[in-house]
NUDREN-11911 format. One record per atom (N, C-alpha, C, O): x, y, z; residue number from 1. Coordinates in steps of 0.001 Angstrom, whole numbers. Example, Ala and Ser with C-alpha at 12.3 -4.5 7.8 and 13.67 -1.06 7.14 Angstrom:
<pts>
PT      east     north        up   num
PT     13190     -5690      7800     1
PT     12300     -4500      7800     1
PT     13200     -3300      7800     1
PT     14236     -3319      8465     1
PT     12850     -2250      7080     2
PT     13670     -1060      7140     2
PT     12900        30      7870     2
PT     13409      1138      8039     2
</pts>
This chain:
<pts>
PT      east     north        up   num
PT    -20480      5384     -2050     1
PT    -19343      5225     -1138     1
PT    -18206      4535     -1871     1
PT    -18263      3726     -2797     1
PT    -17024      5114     -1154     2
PT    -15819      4548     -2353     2
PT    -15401      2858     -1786     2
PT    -15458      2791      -558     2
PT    -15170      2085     -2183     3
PT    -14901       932     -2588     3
PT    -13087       665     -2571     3
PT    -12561      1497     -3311     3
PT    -12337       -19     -2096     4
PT    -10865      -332     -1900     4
PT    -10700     -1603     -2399     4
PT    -11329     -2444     -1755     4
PT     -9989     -2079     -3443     5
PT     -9805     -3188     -3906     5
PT     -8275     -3599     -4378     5
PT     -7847     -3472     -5526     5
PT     -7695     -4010     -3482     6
PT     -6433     -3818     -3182     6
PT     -5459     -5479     -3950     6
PT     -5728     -6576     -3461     6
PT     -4604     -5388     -4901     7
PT     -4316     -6431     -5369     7
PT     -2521     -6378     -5754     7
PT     -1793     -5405     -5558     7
PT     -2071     -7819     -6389     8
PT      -838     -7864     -6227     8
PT       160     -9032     -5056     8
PT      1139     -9758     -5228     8
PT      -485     -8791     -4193     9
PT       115     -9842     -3678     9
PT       821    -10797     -3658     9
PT       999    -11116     -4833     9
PT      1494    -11654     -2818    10
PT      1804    -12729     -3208    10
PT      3057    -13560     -2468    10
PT      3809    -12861     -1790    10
PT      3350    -15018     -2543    11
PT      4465    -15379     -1894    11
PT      5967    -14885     -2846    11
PT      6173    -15206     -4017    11
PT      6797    -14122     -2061    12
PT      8156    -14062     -2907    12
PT      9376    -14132     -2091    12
PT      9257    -14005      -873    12
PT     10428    -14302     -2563    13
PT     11651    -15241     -1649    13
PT     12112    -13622     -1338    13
PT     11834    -12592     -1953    13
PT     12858    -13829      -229    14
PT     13927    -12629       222    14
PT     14226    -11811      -820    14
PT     14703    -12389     -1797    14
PT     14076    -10556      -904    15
PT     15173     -9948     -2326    15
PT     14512     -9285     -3230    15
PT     14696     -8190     -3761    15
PT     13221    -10601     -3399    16
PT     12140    -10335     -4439    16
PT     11427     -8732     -4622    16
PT     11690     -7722     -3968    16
PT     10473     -8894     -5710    17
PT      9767     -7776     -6014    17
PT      8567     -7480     -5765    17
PT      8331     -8591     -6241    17
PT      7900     -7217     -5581    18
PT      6222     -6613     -5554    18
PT      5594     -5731     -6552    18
PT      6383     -5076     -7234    18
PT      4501     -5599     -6748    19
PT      4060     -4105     -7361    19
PT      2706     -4624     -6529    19
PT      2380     -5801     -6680    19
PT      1865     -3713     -5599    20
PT       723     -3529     -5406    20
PT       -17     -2431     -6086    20
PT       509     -1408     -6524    20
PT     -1324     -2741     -6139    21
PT     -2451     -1775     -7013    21
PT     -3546     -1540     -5732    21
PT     -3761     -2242     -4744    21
PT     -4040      -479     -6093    22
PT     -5397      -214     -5512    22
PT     -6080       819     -6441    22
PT     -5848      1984     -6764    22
PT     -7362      -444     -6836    23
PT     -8846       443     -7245    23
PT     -9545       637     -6608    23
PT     -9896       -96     -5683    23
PT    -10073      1917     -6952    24
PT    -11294      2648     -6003    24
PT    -12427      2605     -6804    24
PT    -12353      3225     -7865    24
PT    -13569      1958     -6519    25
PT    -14992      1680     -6908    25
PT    -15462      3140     -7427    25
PT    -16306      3212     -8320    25
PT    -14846      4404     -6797    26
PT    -15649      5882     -7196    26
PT    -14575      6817     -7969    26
PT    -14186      6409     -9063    26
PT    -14259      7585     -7659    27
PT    -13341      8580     -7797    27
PT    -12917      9238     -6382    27
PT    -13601      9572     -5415    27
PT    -11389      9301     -6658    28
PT    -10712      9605     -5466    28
PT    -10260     10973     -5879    28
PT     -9586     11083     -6903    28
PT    -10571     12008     -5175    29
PT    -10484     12971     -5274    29
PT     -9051     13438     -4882    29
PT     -8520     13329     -3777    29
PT     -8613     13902     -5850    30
PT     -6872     14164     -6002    30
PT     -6348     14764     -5121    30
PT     -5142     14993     -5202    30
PT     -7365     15355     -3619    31
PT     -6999     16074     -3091    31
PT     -6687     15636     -1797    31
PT     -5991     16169      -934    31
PT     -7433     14377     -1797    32
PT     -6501     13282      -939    32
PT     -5164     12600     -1181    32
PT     -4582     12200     -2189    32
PT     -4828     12619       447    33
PT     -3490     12206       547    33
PT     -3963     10685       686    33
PT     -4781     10410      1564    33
PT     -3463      9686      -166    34
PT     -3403      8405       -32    34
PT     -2308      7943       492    34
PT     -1208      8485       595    34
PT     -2909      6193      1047    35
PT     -1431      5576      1840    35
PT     -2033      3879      1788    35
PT     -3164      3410      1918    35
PT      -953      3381      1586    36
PT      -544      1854      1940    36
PT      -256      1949      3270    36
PT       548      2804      3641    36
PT      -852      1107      4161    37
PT      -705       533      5422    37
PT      -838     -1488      5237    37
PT     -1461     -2185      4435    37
PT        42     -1819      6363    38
PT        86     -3282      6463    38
PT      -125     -3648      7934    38
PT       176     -2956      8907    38
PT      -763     -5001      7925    39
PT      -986     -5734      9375    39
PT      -372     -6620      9135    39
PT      -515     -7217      8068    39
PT       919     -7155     10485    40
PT      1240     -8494     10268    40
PT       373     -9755     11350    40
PT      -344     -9295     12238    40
PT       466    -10988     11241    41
PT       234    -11309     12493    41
PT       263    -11125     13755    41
PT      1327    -11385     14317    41
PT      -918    -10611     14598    42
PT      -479    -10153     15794    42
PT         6     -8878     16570    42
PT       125     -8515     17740    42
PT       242     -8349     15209    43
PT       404     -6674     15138    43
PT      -767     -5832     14543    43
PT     -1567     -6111     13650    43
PT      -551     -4164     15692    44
PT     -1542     -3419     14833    44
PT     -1089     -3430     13409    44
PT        -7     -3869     13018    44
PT     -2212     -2799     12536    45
PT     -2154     -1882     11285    45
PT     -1133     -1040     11581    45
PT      -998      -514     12686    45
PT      -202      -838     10396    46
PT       656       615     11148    46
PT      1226       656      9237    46
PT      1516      -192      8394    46
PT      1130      2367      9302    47
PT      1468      2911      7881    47
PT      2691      2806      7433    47
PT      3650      3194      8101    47
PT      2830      2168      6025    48
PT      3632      2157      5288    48
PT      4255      3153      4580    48
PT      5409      3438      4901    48
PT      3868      3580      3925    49
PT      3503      5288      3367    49
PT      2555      5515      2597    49
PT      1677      4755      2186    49
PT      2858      7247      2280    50
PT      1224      8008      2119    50
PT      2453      8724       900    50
PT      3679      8764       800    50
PT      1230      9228       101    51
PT      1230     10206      -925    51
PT       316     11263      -895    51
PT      -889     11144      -674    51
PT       979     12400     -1146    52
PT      -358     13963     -1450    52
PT      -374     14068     -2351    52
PT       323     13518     -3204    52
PT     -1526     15131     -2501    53
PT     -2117     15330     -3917    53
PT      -917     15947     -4482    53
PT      -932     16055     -5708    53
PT        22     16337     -3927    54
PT       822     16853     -4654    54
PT      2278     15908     -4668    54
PT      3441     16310     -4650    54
PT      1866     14812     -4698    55
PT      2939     14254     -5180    55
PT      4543     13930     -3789    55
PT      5610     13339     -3951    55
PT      3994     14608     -2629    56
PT      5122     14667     -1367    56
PT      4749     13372     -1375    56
PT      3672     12899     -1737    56
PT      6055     12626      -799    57
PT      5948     11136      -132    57
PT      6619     10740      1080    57
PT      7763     11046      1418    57
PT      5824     10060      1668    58
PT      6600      9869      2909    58
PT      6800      8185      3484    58
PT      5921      7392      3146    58
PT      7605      7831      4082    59
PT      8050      6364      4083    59
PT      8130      5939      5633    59
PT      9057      6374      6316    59
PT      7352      5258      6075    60
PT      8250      4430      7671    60
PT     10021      3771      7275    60
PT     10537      3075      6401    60
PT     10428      4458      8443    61
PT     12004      4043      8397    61
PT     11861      2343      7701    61
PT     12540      1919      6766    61
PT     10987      1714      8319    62
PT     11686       185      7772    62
PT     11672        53      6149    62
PT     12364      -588      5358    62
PT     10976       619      6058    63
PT     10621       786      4290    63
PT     11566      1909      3312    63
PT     11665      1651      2112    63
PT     11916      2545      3598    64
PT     12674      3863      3600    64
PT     13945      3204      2176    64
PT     14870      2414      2365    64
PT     13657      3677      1214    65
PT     14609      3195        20    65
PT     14074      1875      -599    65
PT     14289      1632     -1786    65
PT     13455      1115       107    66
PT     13268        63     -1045    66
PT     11931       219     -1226    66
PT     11899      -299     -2343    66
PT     10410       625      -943    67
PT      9650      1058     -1426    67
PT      8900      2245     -2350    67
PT      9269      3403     -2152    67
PT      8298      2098     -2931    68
PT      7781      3804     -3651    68
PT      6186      3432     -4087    68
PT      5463      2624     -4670    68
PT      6246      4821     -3243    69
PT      4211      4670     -3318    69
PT      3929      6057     -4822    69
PT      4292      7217     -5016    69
PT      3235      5204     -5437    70
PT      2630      6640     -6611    70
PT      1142      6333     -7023    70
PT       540      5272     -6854    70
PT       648      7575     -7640    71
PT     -1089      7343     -7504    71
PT     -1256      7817     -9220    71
PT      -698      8732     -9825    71
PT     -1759      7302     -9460    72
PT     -2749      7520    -11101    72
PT     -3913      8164    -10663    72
PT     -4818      7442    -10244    72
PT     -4105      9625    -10677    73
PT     -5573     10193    -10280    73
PT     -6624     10177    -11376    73
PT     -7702     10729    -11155    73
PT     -6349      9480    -12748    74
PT     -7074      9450    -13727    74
PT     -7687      8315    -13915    74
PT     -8722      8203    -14571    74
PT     -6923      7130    -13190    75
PT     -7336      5806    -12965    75
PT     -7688      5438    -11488    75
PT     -8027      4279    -11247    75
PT     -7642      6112    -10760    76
PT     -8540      6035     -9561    76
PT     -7760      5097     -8979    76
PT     -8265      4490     -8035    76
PT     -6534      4793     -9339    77
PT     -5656      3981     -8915    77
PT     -4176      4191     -7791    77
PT     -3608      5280     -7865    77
PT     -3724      3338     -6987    78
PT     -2575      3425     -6426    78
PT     -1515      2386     -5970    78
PT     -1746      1369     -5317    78
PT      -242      2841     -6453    79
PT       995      1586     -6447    79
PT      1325      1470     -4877    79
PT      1012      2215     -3949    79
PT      2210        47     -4906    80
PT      3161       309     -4433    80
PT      4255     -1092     -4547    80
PT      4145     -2241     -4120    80
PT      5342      -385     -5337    81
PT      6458      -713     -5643    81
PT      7155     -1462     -4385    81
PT      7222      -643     -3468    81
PT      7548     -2368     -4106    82
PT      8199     -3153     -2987    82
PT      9210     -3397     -3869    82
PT      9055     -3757     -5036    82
PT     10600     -3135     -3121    83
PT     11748     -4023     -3896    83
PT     12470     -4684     -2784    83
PT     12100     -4418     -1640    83
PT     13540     -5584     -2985    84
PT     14479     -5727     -1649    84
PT     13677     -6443      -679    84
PT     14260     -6568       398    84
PT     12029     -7167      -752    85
PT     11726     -7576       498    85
PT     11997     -8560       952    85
PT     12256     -9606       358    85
PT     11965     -8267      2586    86
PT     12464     -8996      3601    86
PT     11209     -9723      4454    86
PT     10048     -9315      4485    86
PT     11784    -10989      5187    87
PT     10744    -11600      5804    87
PT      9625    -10827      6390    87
PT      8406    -10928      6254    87
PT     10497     -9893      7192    88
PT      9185     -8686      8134    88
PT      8618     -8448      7074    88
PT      7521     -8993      7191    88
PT      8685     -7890      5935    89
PT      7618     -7176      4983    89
PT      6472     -8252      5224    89
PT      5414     -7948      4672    89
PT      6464     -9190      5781    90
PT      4956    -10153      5826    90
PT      3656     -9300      6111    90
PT      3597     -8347      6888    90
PT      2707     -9769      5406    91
PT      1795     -8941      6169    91
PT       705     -8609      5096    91
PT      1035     -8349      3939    91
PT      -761     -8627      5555    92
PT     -1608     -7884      4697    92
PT     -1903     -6319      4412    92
PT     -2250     -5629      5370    92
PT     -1806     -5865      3418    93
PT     -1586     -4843      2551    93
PT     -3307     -4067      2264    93
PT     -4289     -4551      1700    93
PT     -3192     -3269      2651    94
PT     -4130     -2111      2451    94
PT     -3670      -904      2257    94
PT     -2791      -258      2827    94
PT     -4566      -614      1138    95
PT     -4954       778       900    95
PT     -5650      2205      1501    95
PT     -6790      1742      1478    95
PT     -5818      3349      1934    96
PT     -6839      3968      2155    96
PT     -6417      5374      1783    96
PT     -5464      5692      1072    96
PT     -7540      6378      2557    97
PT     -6397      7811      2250    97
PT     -6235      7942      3755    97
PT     -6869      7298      4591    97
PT     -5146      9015      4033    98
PT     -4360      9645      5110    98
PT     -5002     10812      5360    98
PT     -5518     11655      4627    98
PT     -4844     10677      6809    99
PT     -5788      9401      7769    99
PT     -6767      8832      6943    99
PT     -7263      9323      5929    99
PT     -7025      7631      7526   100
PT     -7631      6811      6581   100
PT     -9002      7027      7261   100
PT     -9088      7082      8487   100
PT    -10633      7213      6021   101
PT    -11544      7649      6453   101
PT    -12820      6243      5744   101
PT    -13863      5748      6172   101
PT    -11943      6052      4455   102
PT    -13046      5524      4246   102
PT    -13174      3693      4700   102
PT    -12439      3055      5454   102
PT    -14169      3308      4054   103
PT    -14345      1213      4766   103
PT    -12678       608      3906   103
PT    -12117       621      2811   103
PT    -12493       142      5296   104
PT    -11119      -990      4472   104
PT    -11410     -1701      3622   104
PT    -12610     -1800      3363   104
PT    -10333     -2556      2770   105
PT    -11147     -3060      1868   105
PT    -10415     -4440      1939   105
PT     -9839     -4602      3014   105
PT    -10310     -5367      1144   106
PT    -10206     -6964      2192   106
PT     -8248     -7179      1836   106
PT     -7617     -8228      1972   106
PT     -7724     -5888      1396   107
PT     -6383     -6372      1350   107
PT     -5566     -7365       516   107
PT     -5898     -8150      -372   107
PT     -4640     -7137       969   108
PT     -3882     -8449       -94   108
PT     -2641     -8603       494   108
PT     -1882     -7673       766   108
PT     -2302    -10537       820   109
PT     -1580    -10965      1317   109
PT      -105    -10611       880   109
PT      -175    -10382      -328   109
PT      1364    -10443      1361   110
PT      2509    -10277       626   110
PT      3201    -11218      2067   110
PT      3074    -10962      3264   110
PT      3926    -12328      1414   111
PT      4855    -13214      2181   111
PT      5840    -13441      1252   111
PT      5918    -13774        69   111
PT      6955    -13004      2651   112
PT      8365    -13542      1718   112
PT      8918    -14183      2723   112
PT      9010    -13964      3931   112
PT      9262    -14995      2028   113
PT      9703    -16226      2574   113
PT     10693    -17276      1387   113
PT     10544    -17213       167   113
PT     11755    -18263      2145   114
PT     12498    -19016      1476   114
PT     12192    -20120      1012   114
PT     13016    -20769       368   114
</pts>
C-alpha cells in the first residue's frame, strides 16, 4: 500500500515562499491525477490543486497565480510551489491522488504569519 509523506512546511511571514514535497512509499502510477489539498482550523479539507498524468493543472481561485503544483513520476514525488503567501494560506498540507483514494498521510504544517 502506498505511503504519503508530505514535507516542507513551515512558519513564513506574508509574501514569503514555500516549496512542498510529497514521497510515496510505492510507485505512483503516472496515470494518476495527483493533488495537494489543505485543512485549516476548523475547516473541511478542501483542494488546492491537482495535476494529470498529462501534465493539465488545475488551481482553486484563492490560489490561482501564486501557486504551481508539478510531479516527478520517476521520483515518486510531488511539488508544490507556494509564492505570495497570505495569512489564509494557514493550514495543514496534504498530498493524495484526485479523488483522493489512498490513506492520508500526517501532512505538513504551513503558517504565515508576522
Amino acid at each position: 500500500q502506498v505511503q504519503l509523506v508530505e514535507s516542507g512546511g513551515d512558519l513564513v511571514q506574508p509574501g514569503g515562499s514555500l516549496r512542498l514535497s510529497c514521497a510515496a512509499s510505492g510507485s505512483i502510477s503516472s496515470s494518476y491525477a495527483m493533488a495537494w489539498y489543505r485543512q485549516a482550523p476548523g475547516k473541511q479539507r478542501e483542494l488546492v490543486a491537482r495535476i494529470t498524468s498529462g501534465s493539465s493543472t488545475y488551481y482553486a481561485n484563492s490560489v490561482k497565480g501564486r501557486f504551481t503544483i508539478s510531479r516527478d513520476n520517476a521520483q515518486n514525488t510531488v511539488y508544490l510551489q507556494m509564492n505570495s503567501l497570505k495569512p489564509d494560506d494557514t493550514a495543514v498540507y496534504y498530498c493524495n491522488t484526485w479523488p483522493s483514494h489512498w490513506p492520508w498521510g500526517q501532512g505538513t504544517q504551513v503558517t504565515v504569519s508576522s
